[in-house]
One Martini backbone bead per residue (centre of mass of N, CA, C, O) as a GRO file, in nm:
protein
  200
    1UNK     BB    1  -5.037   8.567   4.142
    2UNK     BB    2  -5.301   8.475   3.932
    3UNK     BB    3  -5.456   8.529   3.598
    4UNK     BB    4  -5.749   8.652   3.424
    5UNK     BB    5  -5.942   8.788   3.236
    6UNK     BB    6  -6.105   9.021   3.429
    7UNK     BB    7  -5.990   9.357   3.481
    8UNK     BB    8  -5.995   9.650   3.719
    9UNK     BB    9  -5.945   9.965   3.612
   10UNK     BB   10  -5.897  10.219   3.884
   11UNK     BB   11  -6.004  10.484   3.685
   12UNK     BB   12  -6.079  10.795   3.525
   13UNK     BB   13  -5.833  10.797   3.326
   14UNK     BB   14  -5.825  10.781   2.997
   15UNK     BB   15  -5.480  10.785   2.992
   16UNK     BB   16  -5.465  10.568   3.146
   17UNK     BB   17  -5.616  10.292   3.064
   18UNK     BB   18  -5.490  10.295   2.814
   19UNK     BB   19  -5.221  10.212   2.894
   20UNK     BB   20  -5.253   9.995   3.030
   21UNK     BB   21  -5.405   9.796   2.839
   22UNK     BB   22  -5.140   9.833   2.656
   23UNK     BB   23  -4.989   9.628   2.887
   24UNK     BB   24  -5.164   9.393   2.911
   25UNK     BB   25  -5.241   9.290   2.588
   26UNK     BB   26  -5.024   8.996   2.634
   27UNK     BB   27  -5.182   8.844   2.879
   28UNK     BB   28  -5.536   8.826   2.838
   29UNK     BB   29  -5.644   9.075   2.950
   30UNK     BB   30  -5.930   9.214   3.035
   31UNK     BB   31  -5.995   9.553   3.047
   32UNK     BB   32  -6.191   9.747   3.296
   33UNK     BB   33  -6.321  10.021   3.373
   34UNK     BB   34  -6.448  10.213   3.676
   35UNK     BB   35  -6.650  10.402   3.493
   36UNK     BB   36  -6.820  10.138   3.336
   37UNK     BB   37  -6.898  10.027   3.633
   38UNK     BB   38  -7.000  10.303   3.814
   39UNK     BB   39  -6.761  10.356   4.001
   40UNK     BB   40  -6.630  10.512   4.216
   41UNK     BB   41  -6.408  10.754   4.377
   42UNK     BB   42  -6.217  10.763   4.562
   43UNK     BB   43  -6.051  10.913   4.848
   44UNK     BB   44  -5.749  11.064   4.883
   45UNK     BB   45  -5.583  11.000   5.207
   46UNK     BB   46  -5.333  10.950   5.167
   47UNK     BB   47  -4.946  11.028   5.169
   48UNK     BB   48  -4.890  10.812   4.928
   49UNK     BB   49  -4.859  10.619   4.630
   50UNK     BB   50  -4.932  10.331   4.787
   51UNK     BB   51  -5.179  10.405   4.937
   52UNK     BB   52  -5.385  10.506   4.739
   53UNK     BB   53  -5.309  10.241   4.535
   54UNK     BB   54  -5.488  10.077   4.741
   55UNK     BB   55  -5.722  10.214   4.799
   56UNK     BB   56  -5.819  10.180   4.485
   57UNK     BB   57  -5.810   9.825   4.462
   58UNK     BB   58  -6.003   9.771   4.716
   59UNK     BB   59  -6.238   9.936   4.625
   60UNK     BB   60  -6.274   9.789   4.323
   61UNK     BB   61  -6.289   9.463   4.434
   62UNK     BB   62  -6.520   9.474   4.621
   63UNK     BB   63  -6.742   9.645   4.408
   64UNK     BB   64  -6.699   9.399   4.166
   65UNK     BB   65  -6.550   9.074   4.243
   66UNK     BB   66  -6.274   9.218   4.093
   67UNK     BB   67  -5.988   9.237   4.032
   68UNK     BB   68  -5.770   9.517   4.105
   69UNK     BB   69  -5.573   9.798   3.918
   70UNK     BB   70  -5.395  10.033   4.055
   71UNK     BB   71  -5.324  10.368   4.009
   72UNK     BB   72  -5.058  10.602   4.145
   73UNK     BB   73  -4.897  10.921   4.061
   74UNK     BB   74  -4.632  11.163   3.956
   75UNK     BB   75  -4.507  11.484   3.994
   76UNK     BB   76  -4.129  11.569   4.085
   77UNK     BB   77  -4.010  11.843   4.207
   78UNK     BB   78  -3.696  11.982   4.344
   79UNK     BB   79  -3.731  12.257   4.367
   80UNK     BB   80  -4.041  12.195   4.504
   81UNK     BB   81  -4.011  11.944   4.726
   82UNK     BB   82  -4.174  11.751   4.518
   83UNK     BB   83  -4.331  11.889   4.400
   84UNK     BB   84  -4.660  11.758   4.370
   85UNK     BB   85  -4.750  11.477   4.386
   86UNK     BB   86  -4.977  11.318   4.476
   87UNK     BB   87  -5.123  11.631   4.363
   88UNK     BB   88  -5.097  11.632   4.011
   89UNK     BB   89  -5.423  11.605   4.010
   90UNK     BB   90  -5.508  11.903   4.158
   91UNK     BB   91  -5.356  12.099   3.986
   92UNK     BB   92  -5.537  12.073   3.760
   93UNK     BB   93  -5.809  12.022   3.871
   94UNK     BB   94  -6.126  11.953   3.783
   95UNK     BB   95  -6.040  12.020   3.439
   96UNK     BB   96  -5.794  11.858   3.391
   97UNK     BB   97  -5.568  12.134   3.336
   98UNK     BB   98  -5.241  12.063   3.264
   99UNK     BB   99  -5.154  12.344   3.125
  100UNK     BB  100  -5.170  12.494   3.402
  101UNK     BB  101  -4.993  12.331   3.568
  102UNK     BB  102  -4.760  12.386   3.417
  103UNK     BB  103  -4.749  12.658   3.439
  104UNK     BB  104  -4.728  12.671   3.772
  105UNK     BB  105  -4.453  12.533   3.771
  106UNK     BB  106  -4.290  12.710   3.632
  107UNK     BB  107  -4.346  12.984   3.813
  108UNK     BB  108  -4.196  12.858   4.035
  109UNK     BB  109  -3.909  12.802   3.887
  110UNK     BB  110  -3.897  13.144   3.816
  111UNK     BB  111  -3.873  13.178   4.129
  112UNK     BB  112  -3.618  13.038   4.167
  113UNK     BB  113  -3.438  13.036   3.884
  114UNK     BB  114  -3.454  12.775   3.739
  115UNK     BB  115  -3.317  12.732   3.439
  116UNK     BB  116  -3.129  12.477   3.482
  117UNK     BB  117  -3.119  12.146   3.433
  118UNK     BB  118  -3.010  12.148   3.773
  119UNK     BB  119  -3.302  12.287   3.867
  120UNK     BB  120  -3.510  12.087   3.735
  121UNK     BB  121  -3.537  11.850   3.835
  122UNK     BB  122  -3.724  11.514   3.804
  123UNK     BB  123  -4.011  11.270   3.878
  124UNK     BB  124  -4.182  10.973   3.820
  125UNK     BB  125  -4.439  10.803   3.982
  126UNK     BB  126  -4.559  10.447   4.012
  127UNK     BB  127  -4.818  10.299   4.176
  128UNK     BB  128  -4.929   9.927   4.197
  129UNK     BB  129  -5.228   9.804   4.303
  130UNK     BB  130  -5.338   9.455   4.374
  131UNK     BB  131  -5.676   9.318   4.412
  132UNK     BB  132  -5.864   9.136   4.559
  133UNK     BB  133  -6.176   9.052   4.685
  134UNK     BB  134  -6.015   8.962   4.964
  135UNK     BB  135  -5.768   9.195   5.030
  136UNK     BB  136  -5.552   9.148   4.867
  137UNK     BB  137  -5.214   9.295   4.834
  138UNK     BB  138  -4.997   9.416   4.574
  139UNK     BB  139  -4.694   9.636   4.531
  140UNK     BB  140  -4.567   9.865   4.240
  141UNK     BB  141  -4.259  10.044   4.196
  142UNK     BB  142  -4.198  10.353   4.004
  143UNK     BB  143  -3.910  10.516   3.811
  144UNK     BB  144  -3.834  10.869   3.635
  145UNK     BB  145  -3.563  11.051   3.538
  146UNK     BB  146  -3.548  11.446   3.495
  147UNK     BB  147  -3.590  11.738   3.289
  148UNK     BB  148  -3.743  12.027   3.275
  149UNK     BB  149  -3.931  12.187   3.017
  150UNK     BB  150  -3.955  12.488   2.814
  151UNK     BB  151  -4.187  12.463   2.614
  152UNK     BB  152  -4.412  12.265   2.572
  153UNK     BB  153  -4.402  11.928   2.405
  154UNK     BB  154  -4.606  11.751   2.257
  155UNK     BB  155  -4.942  11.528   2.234
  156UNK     BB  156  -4.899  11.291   2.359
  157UNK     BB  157  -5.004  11.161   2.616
  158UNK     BB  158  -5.034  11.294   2.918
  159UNK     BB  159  -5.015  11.549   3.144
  160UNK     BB  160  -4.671  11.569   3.226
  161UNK     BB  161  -4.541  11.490   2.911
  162UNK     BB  162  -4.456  11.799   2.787
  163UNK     BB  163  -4.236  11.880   3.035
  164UNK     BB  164  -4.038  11.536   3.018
  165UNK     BB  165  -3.693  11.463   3.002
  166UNK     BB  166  -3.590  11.205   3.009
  167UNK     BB  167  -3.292  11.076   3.079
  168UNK     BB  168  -3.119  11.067   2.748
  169UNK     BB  169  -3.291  11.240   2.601
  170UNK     BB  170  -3.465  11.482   2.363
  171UNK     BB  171  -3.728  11.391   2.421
  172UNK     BB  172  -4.055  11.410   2.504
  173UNK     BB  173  -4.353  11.262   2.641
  174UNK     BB  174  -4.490  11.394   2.395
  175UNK     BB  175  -4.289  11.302   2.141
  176UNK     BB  176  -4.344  11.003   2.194
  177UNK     BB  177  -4.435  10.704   2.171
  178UNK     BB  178  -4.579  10.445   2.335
  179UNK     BB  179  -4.373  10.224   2.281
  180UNK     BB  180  -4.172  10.368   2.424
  181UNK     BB  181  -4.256  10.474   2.661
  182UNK     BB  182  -4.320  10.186   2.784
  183UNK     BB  183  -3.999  10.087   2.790
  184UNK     BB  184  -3.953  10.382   3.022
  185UNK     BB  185  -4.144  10.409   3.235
  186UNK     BB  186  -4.296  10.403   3.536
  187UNK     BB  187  -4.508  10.225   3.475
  188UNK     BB  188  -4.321  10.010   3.325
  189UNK     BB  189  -4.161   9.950   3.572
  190UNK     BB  190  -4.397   9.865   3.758
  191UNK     BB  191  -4.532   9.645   3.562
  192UNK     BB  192  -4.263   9.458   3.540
  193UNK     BB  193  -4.295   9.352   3.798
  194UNK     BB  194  -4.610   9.259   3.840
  195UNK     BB  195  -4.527   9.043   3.594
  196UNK     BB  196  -4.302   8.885   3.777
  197UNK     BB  197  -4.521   8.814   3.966
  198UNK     BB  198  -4.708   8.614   3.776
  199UNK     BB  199  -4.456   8.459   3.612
  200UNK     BB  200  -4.342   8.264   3.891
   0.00000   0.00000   0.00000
């Protein structure tokens, strides 16, 4: 599959579109995104994080008849079953409040005992799905293990990147650079997937 010109980022989270234009923009993809284009959000209604982004990549690939590559991503943390996962983005609530997500993940982990870094183990997953307007879809996923911290460090990034210090860091993904985050994130390896697939 080979692209050019303009491809729909199907998401309505402004710091998901921003981060993927800033991984598109070596590529000459013009990166436009489905809020501006008036596009609704459709209901995550899949089971995996593979399933949701392919349902949002054709859902928007058919109503713009544009590319459309989208993005369903989250954090799973192991002592609470994998927990938010899919669901990453409902535990901020309607007013995608994250500071209060990372408190109730905080306060679940401490009814669990959890205070080691090995009782707090968790991952970040991208499924990134492309989808032509004619329904072919290819998906790549992404992870990246590490262990979460509290509080919260970092104004960075977006989401639950400032209580997640990836395998070998000393800093979160919101204490460090877009450029730095970009080189090793769940999104950063599942986009590399994607480009090698653009560009055998």
């Amino acid at each position: 599959m080979r692209l050019a010109g303009k491809l729909v980022v199907a998401s309505h989270n402004k710091g998901k579109v921003r981060e993927i234009a800033e991984l598109l923009a070596p590529f000459g993809i013009e990166p436009v995104s489905a809020a501006s284009l008036g596009l609704p959000e459709p209901e995550e209604t899949e089971a995996t994080f593979t399933g949701n982004a392919e349902l949002k990549a054709k859902a928007a690939a058919l109503a713009s008849g544009l590319p459309a590559l989208a993005d369903d991503s989250g954090l799973s943390v192991a002592a609470l079953g994998g927990d938010p996962g899919i669901y990453s983005a409902r535990w901020a609530g309607p007013d995608k409040d994250f500071a209060q997500a990372m408190a109730k993940i905080e306060a679940l982990l401490q009814d669990k005992g959890a205070v080691t870094p090995d009782a707090r183990r968790a991952w970040f997953t991208c499924a990134l799905a492309l989808s032509l307007p004619d329904g072919t879809c290819t998906t790549f996923v992404g992870e990246v293990h590490g262990t979460l911290v509290w509080p919260p460090r970092g104004s960075n990034g977006f989401g639950y990147d400032p209580v997640f210090q990836a395998d070998g860091m000393t800093e979160t993904f919101g204490e460090i650079e877009a450029a730095a985050k970009h080189a090793i994130s769940h999104r950063a390896i599942a986009f590399a997937k994607l480009v090698a697939s653009l560009t055998r």
